[in-house]
Biopython code that builds the backbone (N, CA, C, O; Angstrom):
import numpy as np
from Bio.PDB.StructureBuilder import StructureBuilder

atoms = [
    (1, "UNK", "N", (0.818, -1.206, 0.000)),
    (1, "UNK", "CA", (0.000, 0.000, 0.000)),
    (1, "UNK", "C", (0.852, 1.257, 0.000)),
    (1, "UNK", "O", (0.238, 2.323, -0.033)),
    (2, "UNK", "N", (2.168, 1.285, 0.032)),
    (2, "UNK", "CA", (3.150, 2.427, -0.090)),
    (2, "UNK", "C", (3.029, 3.448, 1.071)),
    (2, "UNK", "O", (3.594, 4.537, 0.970)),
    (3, "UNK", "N", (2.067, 3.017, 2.531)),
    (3, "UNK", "CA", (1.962, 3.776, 3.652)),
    (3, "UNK", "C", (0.919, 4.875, 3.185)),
    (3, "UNK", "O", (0.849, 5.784, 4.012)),
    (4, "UNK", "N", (-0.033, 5.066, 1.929)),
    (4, "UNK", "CA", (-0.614, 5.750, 1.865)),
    (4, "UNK", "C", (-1.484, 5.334, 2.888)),
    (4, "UNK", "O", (-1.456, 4.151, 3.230)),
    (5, "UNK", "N", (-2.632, 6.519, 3.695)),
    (5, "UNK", "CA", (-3.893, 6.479, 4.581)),
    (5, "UNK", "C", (-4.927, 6.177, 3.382)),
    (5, "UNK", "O", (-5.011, 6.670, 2.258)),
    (6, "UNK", "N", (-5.701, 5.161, 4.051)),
    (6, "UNK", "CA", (-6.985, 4.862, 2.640)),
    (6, "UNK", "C", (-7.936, 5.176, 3.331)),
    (6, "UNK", "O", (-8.126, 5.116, 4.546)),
    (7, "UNK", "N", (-8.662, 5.590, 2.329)),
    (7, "UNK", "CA", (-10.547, 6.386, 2.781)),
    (7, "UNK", "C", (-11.503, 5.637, 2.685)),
    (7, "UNK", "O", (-11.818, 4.927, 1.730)),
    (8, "UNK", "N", (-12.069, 5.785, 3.809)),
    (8, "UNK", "CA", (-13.560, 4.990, 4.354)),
    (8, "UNK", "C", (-14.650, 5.470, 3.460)),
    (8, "UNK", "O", (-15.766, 5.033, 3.740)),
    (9, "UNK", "N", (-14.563, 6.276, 2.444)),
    (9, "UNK", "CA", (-15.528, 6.811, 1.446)),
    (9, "UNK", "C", (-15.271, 7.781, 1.045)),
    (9, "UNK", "O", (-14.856, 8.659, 1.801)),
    (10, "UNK", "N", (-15.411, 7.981, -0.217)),
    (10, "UNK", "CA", (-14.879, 8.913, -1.275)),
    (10, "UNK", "C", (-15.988, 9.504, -1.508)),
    (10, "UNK", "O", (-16.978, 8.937, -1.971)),
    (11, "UNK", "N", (-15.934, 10.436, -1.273)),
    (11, "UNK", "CA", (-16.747, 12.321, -1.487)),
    (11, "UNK", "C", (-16.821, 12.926, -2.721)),
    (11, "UNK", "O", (-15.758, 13.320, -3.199)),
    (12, "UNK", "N", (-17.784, 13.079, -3.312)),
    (12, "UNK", "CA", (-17.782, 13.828, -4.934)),
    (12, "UNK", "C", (-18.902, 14.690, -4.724)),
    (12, "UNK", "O", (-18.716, 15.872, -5.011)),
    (13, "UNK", "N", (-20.221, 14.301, -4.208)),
    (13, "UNK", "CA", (-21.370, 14.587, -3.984)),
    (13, "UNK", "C", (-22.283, 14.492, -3.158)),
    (13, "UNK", "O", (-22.506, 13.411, -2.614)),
    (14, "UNK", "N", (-22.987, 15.568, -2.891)),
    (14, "UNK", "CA", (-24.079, 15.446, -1.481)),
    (14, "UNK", "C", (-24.253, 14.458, -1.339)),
    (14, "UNK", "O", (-23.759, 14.091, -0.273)),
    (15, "UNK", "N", (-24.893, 13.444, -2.029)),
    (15, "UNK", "CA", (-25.091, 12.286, -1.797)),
    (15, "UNK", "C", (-24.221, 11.162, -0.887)),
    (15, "UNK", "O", (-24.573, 10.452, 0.054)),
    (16, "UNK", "N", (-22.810, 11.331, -1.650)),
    (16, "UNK", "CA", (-21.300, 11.085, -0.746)),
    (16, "UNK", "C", (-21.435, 11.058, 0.636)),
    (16, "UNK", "O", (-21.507, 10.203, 1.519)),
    (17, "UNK", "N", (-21.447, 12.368, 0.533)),
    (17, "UNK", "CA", (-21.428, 12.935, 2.049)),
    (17, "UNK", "C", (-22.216, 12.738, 3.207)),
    (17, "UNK", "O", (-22.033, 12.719, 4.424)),
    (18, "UNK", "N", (-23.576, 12.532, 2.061)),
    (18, "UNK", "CA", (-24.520, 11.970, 3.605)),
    (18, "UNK", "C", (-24.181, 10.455, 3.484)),
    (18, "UNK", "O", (-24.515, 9.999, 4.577)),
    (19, "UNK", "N", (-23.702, 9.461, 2.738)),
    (19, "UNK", "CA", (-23.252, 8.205, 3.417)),
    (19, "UNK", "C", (-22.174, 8.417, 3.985)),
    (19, "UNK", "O", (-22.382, 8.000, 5.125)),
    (20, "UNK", "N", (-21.101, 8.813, 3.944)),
    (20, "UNK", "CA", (-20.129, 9.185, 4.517)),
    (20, "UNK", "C", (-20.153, 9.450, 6.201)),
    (20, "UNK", "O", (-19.403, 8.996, 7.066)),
    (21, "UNK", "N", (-21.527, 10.535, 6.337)),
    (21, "UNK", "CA", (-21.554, 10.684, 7.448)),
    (21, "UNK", "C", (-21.964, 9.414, 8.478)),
    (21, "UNK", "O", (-21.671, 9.168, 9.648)),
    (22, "UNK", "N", (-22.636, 8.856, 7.652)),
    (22, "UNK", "CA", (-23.038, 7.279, 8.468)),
    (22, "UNK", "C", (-21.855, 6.634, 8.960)),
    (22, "UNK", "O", (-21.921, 6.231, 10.121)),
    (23, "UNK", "N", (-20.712, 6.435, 8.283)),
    (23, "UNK", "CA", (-19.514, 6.081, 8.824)),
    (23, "UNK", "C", (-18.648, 6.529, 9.793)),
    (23, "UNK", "O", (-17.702, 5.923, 10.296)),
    (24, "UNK", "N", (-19.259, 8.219, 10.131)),
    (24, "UNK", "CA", (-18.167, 8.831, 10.570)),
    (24, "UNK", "C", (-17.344, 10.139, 9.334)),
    (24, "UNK", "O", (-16.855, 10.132, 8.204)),
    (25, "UNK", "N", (-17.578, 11.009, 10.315)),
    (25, "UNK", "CA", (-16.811, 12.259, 9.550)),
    (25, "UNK", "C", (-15.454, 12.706, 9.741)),
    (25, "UNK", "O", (-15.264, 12.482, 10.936)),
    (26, "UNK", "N", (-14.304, 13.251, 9.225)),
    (26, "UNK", "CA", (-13.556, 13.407, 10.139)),
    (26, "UNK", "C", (-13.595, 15.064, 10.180)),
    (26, "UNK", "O", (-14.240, 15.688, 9.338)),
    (27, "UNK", "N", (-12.889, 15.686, 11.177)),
    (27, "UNK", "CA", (-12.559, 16.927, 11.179)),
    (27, "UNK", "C", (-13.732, 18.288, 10.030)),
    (27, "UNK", "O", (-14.819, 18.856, 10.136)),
    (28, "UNK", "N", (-12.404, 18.192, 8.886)),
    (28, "UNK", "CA", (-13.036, 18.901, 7.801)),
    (28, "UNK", "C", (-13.678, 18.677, 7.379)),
    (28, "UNK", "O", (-14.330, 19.588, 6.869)),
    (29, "UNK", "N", (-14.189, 17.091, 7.145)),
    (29, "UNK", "CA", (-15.043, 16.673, 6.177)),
    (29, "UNK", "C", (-16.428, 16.999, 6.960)),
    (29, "UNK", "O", (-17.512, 17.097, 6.383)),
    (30, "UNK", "N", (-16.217, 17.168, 8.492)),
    (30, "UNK", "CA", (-17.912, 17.272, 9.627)),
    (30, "UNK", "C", (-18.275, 18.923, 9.227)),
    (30, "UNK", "O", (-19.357, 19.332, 8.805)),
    (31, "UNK", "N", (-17.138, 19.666, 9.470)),
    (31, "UNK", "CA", (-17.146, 21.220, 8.838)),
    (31, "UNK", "C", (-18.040, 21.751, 7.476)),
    (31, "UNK", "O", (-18.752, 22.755, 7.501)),
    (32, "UNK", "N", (-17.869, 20.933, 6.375)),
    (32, "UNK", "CA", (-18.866, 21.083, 4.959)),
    (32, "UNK", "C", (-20.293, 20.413, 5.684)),
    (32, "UNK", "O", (-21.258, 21.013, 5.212)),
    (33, "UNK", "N", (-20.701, 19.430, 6.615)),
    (33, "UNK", "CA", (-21.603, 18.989, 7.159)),
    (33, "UNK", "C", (-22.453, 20.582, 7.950)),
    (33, "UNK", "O", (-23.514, 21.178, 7.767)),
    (34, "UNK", "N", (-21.566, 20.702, 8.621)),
    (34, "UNK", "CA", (-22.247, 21.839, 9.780)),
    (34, "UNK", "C", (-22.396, 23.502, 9.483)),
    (34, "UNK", "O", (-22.649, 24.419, 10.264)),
    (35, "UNK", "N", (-22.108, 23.505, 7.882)),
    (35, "UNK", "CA", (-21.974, 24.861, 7.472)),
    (35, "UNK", "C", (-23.022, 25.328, 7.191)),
    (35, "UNK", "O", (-23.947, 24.668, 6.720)),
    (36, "UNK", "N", (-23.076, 26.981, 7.517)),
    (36, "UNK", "CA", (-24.646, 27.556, 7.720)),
    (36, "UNK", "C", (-25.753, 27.543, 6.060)),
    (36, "UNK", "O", (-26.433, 28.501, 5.692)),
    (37, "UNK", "N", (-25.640, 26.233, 5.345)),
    (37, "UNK", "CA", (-26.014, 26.671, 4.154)),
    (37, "UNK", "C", (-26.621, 25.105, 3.632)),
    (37, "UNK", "O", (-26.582, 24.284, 4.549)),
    (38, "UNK", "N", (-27.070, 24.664, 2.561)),
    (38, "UNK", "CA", (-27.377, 23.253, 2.898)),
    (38, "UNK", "C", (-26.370, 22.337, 3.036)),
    (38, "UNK", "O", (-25.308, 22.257, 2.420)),
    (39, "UNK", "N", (-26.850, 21.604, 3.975)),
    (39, "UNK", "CA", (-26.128, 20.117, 4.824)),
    (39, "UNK", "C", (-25.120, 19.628, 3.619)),
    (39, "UNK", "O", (-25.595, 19.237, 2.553)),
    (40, "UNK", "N", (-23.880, 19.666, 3.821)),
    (40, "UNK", "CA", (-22.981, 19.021, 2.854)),
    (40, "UNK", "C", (-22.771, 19.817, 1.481)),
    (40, "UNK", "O", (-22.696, 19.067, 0.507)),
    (41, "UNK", "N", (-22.683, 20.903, 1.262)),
    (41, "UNK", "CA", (-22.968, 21.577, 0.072)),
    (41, "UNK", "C", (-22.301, 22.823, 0.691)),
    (41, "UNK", "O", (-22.913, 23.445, 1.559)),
    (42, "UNK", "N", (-21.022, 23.235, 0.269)),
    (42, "UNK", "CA", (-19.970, 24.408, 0.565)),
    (42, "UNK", "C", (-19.834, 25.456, -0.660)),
    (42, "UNK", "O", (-19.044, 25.217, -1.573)),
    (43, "UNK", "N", (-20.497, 26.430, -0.653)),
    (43, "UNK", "CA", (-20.264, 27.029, -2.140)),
    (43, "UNK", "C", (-18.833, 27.774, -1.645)),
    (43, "UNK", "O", (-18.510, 28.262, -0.562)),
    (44, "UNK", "N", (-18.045, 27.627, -3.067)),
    (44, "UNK", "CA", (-16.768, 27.837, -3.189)),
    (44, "UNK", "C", (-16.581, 29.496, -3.825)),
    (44, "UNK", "O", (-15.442, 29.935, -3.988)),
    (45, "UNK", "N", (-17.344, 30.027, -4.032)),
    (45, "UNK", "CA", (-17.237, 31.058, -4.659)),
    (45, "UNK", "C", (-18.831, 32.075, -4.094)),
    (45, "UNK", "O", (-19.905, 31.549, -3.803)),
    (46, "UNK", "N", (-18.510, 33.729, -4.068)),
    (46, "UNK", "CA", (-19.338, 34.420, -3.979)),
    (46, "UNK", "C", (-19.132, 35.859, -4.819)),
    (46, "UNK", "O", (-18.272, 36.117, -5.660)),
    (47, "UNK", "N", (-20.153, 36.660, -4.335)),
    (47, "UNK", "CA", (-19.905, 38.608, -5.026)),
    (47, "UNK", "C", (-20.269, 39.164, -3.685)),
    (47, "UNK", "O", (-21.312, 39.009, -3.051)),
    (48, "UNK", "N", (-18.646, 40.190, -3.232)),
    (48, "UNK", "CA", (-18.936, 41.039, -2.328)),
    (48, "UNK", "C", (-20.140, 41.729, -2.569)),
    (48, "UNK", "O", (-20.562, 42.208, -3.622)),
    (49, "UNK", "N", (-20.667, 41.707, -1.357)),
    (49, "UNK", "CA", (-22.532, 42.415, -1.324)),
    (49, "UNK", "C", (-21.796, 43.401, -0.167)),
    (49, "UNK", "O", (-22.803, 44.008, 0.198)),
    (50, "UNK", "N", (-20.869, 43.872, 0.522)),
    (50, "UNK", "CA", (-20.314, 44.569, 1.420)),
    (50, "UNK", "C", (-19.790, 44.643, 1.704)),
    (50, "UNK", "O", (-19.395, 43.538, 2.075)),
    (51, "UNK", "N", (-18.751, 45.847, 2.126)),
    (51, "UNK", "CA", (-17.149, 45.811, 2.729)),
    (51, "UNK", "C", (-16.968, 47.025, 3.588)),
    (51, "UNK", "O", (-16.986, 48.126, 3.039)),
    (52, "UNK", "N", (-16.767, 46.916, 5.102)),
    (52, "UNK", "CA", (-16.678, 48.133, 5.719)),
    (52, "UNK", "C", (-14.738, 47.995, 5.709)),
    (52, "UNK", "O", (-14.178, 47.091, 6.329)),
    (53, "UNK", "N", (-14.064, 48.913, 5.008)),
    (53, "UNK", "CA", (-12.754, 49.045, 5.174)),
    (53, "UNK", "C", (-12.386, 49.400, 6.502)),
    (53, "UNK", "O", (-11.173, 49.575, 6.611)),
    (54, "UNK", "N", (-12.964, 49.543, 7.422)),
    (54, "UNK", "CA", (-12.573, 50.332, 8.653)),
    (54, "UNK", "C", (-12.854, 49.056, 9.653)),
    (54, "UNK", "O", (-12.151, 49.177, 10.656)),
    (55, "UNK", "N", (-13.530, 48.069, 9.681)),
    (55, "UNK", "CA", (-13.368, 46.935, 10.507)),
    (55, "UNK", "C", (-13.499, 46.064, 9.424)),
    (55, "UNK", "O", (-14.385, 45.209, 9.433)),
    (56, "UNK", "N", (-12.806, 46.167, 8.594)),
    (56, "UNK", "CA", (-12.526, 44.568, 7.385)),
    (56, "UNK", "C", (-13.331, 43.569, 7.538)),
    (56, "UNK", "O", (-12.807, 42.460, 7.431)),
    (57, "UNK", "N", (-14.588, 43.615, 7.783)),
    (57, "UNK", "CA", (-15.829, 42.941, 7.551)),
    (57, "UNK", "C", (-17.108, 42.972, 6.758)),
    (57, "UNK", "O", (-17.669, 44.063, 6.862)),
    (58, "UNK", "N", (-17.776, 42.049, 5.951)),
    (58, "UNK", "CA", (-18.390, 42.648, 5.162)),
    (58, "UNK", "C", (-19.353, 41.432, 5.224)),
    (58, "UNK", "O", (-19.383, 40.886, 6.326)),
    (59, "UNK", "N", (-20.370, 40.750, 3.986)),
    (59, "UNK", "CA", (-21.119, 40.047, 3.419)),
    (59, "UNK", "C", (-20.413, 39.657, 1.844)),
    (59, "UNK", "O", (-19.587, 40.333, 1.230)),
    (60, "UNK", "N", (-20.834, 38.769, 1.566)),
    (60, "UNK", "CA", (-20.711, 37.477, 0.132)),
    (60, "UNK", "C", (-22.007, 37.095, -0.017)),
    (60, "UNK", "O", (-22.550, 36.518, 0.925)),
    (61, "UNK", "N", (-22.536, 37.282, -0.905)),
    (61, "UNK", "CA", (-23.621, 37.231, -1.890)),
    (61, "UNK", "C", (-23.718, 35.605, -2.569)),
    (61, "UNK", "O", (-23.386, 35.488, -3.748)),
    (62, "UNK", "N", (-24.063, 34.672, -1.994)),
    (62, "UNK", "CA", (-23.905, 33.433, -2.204)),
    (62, "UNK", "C", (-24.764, 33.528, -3.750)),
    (62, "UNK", "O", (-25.491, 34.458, -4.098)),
    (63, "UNK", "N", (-24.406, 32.145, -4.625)),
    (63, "UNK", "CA", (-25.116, 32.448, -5.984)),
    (63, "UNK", "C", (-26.463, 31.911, -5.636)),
    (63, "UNK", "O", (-27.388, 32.232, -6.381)),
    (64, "UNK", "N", (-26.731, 31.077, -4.527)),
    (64, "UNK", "CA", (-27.887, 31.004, -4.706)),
    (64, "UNK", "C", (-29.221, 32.335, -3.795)),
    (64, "UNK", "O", (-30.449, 32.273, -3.861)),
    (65, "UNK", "N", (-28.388, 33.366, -3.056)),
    (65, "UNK", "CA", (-28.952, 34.594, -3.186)),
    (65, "UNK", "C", (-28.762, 34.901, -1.782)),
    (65, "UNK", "O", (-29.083, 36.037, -1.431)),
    (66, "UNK", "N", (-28.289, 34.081, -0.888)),
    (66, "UNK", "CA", (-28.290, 34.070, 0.492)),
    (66, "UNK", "C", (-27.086, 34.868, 0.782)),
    (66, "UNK", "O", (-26.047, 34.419, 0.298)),
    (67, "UNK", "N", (-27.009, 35.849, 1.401)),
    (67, "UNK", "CA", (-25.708, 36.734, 2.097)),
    (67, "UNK", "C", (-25.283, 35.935, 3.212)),
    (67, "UNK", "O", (-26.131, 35.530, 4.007)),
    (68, "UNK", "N", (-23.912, 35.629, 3.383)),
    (68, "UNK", "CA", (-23.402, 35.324, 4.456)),
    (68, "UNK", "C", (-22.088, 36.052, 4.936)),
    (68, "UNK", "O", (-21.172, 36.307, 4.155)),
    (69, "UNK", "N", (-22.068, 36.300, 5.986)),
    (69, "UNK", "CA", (-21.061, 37.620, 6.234)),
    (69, "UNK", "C", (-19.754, 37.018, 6.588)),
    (69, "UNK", "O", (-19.673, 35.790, 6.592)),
    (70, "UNK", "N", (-18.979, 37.562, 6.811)),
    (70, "UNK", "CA", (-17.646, 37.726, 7.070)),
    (70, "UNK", "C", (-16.723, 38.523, 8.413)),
    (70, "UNK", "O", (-16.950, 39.707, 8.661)),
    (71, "UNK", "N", (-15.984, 37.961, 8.984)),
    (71, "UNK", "CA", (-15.360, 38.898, 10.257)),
    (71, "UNK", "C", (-13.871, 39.378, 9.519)),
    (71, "UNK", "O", (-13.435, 38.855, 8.493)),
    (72, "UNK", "N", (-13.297, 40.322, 10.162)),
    (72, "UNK", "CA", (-11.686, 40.789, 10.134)),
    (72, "UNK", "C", (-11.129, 39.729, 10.053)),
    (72, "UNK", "O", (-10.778, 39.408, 8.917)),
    (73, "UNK", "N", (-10.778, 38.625, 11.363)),
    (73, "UNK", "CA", (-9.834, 37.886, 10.850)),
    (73, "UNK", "C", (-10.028, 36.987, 9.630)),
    (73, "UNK", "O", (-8.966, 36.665, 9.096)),
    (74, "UNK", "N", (-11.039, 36.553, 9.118)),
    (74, "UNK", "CA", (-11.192, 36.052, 7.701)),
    (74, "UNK", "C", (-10.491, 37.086, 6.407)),
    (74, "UNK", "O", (-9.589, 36.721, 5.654)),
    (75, "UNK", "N", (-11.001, 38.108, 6.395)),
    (75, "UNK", "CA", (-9.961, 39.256, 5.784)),
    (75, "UNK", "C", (-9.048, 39.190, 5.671)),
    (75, "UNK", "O", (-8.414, 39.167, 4.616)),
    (76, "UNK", "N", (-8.471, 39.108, 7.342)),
    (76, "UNK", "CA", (-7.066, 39.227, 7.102)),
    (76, "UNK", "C", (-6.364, 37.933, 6.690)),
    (76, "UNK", "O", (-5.167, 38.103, 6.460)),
    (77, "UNK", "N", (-6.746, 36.858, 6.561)),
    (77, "UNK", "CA", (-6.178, 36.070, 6.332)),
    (77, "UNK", "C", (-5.981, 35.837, 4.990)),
    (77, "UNK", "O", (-5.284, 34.939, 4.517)),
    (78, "UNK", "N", (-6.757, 36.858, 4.249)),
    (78, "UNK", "CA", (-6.963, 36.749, 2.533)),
    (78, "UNK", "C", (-5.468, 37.552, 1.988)),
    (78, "UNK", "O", (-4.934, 37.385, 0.891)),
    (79, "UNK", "N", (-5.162, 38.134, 2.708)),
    (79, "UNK", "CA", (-3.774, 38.717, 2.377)),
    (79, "UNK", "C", (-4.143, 40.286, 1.816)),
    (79, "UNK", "O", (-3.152, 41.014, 1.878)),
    (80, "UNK", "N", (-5.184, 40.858, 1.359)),
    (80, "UNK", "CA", (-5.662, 41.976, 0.770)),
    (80, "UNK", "C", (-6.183, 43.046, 1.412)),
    (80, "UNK", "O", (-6.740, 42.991, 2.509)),
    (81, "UNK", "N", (-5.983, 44.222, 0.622)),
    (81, "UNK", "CA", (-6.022, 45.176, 1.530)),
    (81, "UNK", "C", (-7.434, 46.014, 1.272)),
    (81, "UNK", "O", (-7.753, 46.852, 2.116)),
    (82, "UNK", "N", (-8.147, 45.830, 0.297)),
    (82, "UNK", "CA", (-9.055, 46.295, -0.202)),
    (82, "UNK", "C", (-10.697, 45.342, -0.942)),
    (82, "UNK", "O", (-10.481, 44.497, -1.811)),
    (83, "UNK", "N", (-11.855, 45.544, -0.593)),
    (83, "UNK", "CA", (-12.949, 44.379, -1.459)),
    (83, "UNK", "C", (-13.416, 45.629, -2.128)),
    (83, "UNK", "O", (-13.273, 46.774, -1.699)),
    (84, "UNK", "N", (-14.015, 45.244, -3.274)),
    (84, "UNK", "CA", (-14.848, 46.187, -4.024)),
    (84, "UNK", "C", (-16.713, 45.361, -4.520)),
    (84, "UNK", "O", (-16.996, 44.336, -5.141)),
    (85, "UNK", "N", (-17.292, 46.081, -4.081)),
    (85, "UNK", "CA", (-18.777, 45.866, -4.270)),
    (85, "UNK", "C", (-18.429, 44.958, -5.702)),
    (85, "UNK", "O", (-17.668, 45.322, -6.598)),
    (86, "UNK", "N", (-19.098, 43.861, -5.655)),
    (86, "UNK", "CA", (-19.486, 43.338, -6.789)),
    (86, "UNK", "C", (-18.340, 42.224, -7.100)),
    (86, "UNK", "O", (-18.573, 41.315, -7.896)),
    (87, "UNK", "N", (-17.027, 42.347, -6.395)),
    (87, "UNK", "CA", (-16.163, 41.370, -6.866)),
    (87, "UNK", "C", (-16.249, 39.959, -6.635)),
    (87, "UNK", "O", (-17.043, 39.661, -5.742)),
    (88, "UNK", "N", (-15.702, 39.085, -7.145)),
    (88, "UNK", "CA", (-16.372, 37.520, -7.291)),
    (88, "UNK", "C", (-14.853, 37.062, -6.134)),
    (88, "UNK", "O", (-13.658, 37.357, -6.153)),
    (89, "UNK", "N", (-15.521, 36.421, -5.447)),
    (89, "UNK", "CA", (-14.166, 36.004, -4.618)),
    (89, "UNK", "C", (-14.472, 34.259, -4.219)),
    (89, "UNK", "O", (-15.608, 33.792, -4.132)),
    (90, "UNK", "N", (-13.384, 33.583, -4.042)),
    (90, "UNK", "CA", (-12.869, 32.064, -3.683)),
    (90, "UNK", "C", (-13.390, 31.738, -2.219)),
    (90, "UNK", "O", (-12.580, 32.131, -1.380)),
    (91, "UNK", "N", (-14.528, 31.123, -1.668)),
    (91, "UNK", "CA", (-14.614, 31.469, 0.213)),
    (91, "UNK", "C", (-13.884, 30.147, 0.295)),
    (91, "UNK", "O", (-14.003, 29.113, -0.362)),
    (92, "UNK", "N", (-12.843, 30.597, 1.612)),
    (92, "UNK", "CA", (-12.763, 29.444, 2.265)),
    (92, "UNK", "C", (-13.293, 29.037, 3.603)),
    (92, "UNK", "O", (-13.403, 29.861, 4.511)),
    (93, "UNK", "N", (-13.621, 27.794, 3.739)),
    (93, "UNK", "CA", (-14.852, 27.429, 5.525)),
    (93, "UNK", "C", (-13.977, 26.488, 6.366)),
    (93, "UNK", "O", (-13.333, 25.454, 6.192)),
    (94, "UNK", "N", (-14.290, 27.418, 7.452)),
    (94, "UNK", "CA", (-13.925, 26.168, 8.836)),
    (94, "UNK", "C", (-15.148, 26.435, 9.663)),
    (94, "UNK", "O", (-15.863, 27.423, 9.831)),
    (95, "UNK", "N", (-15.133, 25.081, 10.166)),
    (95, "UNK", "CA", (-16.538, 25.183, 11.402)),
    (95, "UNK", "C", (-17.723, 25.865, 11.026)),
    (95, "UNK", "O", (-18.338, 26.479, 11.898)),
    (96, "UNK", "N", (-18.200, 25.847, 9.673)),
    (96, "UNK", "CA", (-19.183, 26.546, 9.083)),
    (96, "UNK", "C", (-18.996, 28.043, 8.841)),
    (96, "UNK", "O", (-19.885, 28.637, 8.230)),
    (97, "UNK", "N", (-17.960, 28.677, 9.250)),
    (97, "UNK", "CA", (-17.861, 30.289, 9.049)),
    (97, "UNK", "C", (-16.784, 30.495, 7.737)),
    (97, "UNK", "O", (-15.726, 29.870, 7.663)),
    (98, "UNK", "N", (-17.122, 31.224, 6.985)),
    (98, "UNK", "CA", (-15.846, 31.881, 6.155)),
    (98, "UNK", "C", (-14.584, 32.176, 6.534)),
    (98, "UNK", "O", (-14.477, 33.381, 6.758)),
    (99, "UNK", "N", (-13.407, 31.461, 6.728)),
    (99, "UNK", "CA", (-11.936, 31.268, 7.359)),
    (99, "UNK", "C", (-11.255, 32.139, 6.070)),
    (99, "UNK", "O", (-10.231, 32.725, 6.420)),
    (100, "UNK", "N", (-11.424, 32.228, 5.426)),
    (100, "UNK", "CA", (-10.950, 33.280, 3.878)),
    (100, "UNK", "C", (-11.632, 33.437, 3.011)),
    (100, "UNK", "O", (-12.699, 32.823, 2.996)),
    (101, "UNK", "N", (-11.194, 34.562, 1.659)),
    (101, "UNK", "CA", (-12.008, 34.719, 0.920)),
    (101, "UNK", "C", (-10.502, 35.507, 0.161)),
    (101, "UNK", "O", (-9.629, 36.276, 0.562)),
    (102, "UNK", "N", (-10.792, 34.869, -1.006)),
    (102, "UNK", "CA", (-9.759, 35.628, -2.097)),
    (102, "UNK", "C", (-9.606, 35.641, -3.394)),
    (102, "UNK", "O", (-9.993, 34.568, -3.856)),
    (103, "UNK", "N", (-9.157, 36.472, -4.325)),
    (103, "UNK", "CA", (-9.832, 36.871, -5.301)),
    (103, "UNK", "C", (-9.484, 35.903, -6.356)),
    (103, "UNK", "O", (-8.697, 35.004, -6.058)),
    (104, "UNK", "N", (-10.011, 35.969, -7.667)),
    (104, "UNK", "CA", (-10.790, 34.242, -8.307)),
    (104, "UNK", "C", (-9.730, 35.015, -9.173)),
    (104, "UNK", "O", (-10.130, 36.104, -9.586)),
    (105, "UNK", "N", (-8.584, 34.692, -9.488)),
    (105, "UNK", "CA", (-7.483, 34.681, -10.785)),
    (105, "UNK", "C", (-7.407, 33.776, -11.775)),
    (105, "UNK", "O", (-7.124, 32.676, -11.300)),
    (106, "UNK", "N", (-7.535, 33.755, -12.933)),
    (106, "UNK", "CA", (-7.467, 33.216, -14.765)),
    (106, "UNK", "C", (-5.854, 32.986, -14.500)),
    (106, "UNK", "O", (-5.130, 32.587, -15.412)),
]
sb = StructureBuilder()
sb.init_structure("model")
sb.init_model(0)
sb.init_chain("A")
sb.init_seg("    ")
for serial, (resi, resn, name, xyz) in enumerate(atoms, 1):
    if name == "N":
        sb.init_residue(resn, " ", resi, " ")
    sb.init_atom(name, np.array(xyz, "f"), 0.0, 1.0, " ", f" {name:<3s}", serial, name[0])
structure = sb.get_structure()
């Protein structure tokens, strides 16, 4: 087996995920479970709907229409110093909250 760790179930789709959870989740994989949006379903991408520059917190405009906001340290962890209304950004999630967000580069 070359010491690789092998997986108790392979994840592609909601569907995945809720058998998956029957087995046991681990860590990150319980995190896409418990996120404020549907059960097992992490959207990877949003459009700033808000940005207060003065406490680096704002809202993401989920595509399916739902705003979910954002704190400073998520900000800061994006490395950037500036959001602009309307920009399309990358979210990243821990424990169901936005842990980053950064901008979608070609």
């Amino acid at each position: 087996d070359g010491g690789w760790p092998t997986l108790r179930q392979d994840v592609d789709t909601p569907a995945d995920l809720r058998a998956a959870r029957l087995l046991g989740l681990g860590t990150h994989t319980a995190a896409l479970w418990t996120a404020p949006h549907y059960p097992g379903v992490m959207p990877n991408q949003g459009t700033v709907a808000s940005f207060d520059p003065q406490d680096r917190s704002g809202t993401v405009l989920l595509d399916d229409g739902r705003q979910v906001a954002f704190d400073a340290p998520a900000f800061d962890a994006s490395g950037l110093r500036l959001l602009r209304l309307g920009q399309r950004v990358r979210l990243e999630w821990r424990a169901g909250h936005i842990s980053a967000l950064n901008l979608i580069t070609m």
